[in-house]
C-alpha positions in Angstrom: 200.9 134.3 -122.5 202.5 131.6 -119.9 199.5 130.2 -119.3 199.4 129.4 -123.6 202.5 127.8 -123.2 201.7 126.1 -121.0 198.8 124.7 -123.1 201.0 124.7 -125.9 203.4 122.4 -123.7 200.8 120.3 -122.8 199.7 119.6 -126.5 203.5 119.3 -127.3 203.8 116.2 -124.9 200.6 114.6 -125.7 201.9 114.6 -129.0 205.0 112.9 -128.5 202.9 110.6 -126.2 200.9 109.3 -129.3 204.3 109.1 -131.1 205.4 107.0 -129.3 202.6 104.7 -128.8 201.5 104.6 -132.2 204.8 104.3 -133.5 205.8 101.2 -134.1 209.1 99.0 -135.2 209.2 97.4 -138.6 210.7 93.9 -138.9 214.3 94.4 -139.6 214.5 98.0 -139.0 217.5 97.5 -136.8 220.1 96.0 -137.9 223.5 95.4 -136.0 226.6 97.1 -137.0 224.3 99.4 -138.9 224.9 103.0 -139.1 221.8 105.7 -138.6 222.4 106.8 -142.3 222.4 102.9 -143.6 219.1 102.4 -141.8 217.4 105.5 -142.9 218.0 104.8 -146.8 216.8 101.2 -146.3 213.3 102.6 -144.5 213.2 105.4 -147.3 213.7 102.7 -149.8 211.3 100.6 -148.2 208.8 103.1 -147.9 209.3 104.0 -151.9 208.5 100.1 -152.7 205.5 100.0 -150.8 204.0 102.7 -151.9 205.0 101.7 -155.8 203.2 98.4 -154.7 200.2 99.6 -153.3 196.9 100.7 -155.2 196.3 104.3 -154.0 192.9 105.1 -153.5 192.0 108.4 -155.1 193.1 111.2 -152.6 195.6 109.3 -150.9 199.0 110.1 -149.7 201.6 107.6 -149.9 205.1 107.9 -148.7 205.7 111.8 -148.3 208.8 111.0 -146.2 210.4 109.3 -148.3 210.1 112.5 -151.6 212.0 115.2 -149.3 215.2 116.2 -150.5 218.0 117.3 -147.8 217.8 121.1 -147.0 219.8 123.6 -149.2 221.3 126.2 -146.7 222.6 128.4 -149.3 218.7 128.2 -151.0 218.1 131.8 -149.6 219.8 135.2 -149.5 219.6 135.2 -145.8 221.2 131.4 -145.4 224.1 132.2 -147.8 224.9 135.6 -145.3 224.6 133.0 -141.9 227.0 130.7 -143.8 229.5 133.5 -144.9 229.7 135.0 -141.0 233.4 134.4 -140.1 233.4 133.2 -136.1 236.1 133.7 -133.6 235.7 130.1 -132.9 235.3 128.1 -136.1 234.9 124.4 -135.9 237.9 123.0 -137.3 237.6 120.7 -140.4 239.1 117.7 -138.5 235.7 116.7 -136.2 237.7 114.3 -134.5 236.2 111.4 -135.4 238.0 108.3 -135.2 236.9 105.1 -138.0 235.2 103.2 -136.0 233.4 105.7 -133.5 229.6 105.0 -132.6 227.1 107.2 -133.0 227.1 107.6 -129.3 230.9 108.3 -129.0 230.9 110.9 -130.9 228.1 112.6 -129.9 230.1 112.8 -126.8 233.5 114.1 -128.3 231.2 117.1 -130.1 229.5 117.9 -126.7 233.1 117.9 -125.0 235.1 119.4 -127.8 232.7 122.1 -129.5 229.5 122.6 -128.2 228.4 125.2 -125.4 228.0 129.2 -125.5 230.6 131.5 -126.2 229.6 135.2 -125.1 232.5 137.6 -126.4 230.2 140.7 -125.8 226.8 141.9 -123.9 224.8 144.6 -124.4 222.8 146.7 -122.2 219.4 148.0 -122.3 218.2 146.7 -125.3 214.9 147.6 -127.3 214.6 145.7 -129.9 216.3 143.3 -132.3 216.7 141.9 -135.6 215.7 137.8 -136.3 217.8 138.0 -139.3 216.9 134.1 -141.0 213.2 132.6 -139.9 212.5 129.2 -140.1 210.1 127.6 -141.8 207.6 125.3 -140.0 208.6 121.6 -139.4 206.0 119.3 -140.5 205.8 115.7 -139.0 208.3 114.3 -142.0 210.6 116.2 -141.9 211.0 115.9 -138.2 211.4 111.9 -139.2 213.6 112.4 -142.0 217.7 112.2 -141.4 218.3 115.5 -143.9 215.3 117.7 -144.2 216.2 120.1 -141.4 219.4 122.3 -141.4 219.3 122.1 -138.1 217.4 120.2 -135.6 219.1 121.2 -132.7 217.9 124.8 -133.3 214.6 124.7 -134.5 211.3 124.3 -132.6 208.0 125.2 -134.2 207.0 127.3 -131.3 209.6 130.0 -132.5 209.0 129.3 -136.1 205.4 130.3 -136.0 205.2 132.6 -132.8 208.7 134.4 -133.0 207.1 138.1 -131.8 205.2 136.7 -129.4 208.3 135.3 -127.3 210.1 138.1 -127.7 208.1 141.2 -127.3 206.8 141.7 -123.8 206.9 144.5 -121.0 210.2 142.3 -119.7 211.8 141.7 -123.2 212.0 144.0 -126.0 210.0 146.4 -127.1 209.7 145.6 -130.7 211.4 142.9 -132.9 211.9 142.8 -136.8 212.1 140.3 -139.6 212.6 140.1 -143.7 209.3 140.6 -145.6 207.9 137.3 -145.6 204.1 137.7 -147.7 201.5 135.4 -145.9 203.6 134.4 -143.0 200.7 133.7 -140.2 201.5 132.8 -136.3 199.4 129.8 -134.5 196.7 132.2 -133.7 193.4 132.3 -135.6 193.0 135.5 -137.1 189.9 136.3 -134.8 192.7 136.5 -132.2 195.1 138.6 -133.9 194.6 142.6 -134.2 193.7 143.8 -137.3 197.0 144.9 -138.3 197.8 141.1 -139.1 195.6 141.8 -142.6 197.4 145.0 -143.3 198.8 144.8 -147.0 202.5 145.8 -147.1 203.5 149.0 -149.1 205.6 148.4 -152.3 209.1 149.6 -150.0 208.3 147.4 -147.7 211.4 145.4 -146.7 211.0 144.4 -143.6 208.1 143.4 -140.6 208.0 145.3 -137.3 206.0 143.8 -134.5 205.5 146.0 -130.9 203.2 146.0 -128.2 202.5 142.9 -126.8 201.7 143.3 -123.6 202.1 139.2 -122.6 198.8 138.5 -121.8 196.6 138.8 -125.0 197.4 138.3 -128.9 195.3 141.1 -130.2 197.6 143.4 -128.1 200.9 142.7 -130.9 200.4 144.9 -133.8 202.6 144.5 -136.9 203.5 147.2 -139.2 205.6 147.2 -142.6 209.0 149.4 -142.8 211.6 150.4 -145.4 214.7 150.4 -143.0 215.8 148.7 -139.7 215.2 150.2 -136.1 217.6 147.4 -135.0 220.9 147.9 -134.3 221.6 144.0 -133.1 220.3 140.9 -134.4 221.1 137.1 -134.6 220.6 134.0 -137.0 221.4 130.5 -137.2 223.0 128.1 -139.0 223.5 124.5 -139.4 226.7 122.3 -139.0 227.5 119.5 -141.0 230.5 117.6 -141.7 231.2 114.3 -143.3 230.3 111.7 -140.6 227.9 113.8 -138.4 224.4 113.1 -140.5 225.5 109.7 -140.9 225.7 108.6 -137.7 222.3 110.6 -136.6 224.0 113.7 -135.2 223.1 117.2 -136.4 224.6 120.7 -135.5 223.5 123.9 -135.5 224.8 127.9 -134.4 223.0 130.6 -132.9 225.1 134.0 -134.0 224.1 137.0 -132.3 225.6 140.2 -134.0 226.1 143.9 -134.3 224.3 144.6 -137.5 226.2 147.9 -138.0 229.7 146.4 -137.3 229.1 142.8 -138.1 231.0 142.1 -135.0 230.0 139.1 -133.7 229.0 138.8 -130.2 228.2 135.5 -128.9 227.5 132.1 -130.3 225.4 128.9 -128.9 226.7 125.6 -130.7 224.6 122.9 -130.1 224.2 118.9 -131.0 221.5 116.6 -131.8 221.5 113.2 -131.8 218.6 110.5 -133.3 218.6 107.2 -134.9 217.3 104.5 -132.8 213.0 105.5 -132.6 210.7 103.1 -133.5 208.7 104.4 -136.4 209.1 104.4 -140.1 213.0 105.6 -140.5 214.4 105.8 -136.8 214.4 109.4 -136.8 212.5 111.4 -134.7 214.5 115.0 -133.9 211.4 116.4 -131.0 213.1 113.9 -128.5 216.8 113.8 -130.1 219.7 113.5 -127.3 221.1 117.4 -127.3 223.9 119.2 -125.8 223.8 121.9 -124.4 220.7 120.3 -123.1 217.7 122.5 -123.5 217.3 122.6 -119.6 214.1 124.3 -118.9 212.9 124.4 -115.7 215.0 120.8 -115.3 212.4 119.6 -118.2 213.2 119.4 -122.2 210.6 121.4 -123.7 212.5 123.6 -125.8 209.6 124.9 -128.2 208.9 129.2 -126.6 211.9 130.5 -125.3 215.4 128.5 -126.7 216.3 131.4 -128.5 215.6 134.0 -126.0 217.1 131.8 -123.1 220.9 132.8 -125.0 220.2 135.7 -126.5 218.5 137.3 -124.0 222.3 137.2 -122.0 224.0 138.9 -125.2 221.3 141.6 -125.8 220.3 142.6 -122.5 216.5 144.2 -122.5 215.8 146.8 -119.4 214.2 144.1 -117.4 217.1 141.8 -117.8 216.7 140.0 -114.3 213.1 139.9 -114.2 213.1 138.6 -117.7 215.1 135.7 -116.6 213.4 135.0 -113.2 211.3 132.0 -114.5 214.2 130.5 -116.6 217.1 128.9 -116.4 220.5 128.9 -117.8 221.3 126.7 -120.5 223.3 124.1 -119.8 
């Protein structure tokens, strides 16, 4: 398994490589005294015209940037519950922005003033947990587009897709579970997976159970279908937003590790993202956004396999605890 992220990583950079050289600045795209909202309504607008302009030719795709709508957190059951968890450390309504702040300024009064990990409570010897909200996969617009993701700090597409495969291994957990989700399919082809991927879920079926994996081959995860949680902790996320943040190309996000019986919270990871200045189509690229905490692995900034694990991991503690977090580092 480390030696696929490490492909994965590869492909991840190479990626961003051809982002950025393919990418380029339109005329006018920056403007001075221009906020990061201001400028990504003038590229979306722009974009809108010159697709209305333009003869498409049968087939083609025009402009799909520019038709996203900004995410709904309270769309699903699961992000109304993240959004009604009441936290021992709210952030207060007052951001503390000043009229007049740049983008850059406060960024730095969030990073000073609210982000960072709060760990009330750790458990020992943990099995197996709960990933109480999954994300949906990022595509390539809405990773350019100033509102499309709840929260960019949080999110990586490595999780999203992968999720069991991070967390279950001889030196994490022994089994993690998620909601039902019909059709959801990791990276892996399905020649990779064990056959248990095409298993058809029973009508009680609320829930997906994945155990086994022994880190080294796909086919080794098996996922089953069950009516009740073995879990007795879990986390989810959710985003931050207040009136100036999006605006000036900063988006938050929480990490909220709990006791599912209790509701008690345990721990919290507040994070910030910043964007607004990349030369392509709108400025907005969130895969190479400014962040604090800083993702930190390794001394690198590849976030995309283990960001969730690297916090909660140090709340719910699995047997192999130290060896677990040999290879990684804090976040910090």
């Amino acid at each position: 398994m480390k030696q696929n992220r490490s492909i994965f990583g590869m492909l991840a950079l190479v990626s961003l490589l051809l982002m950025a050289t393919t990418s380029i600045c339109s005329a006018g795209l920056f403007e001075k005294d221009e906020t990061v909202g201001e400028r990504f309504r003038r590229a979306i607008k722009r974009i809108k015209e010159s697709c209305e302009r333009r003869k498409l030719a049968p087939g083609e795709v025009c402009g799909e940037v520019a038709k996203l709508k900004p995410a709904d957190p309270l769309a699903t059951e699961e992000g109304r519950f993240a959004h009604s968890i009441k936290i021992p450390n709210p952030v207060p309504e007052d951001s503390g922005y000043k009229p007049g702040m740049t983008s850059q300024e406060y960024f730095d009064h969030l990073c000073r003033t609210e982000a960072g990990e709060f760990i009330y409570k750790t458990v020992e010897n943990v099995e197996g947990l709960y990933m109480m909200r999954p994300r949906k996969e990022a595509t390539d617009w809405d990773l350019e587009h100033l509102y499309a993701l709840e929260d960019p700090y949080g999110h990586t597409n490595g999780e999203t897709n992968d999720f069991e495969f991070l967390f279950v291994e001889p030196n994490r957990y022994q089994f993690v579970e998620m909601p039902l989700m019909v059709g959801r399919k990791p990276s892996w082809g399905k020649q990779f997976l064990d056959p248990s991927y095409a298993q058809v879920p029973d009508v009680t079926a609320k829930y997906m159970r994945y155990t086994g994996h022994d880190s080294k081959s796909p086919k080794t995860m098996v996922k089953g279908y069950a009516s009740a949680l073995n879990s007795r902790y879990g986390f989810t996320w959710r985003g931050v937003s207040r009136p100036h943040d999006r605006e000036l190309g900063i988006a938050g996000g929480e990490l909220i590790v709990l006791n599912l019986e209790t509701r008690e919270v345990l721990a919290i990871r507040r994070g910030y993202a910043r964007s607004g200045k990349v030369r392509n189509s709108t400025g907005v690229w969130w895969l190479t956004a400014q962040a604090c905490p800083a993702y930190g692995y390794r001394g690198g900034r590849n976030k995309d396999f283990d960001f969730s694990f690297w916090f909660v991991g140090k709340v719910l503690r699995p047997k192999n605890y130290e060896r677990s977090f040999k290879e990684l580092t804090d976040v910090k």
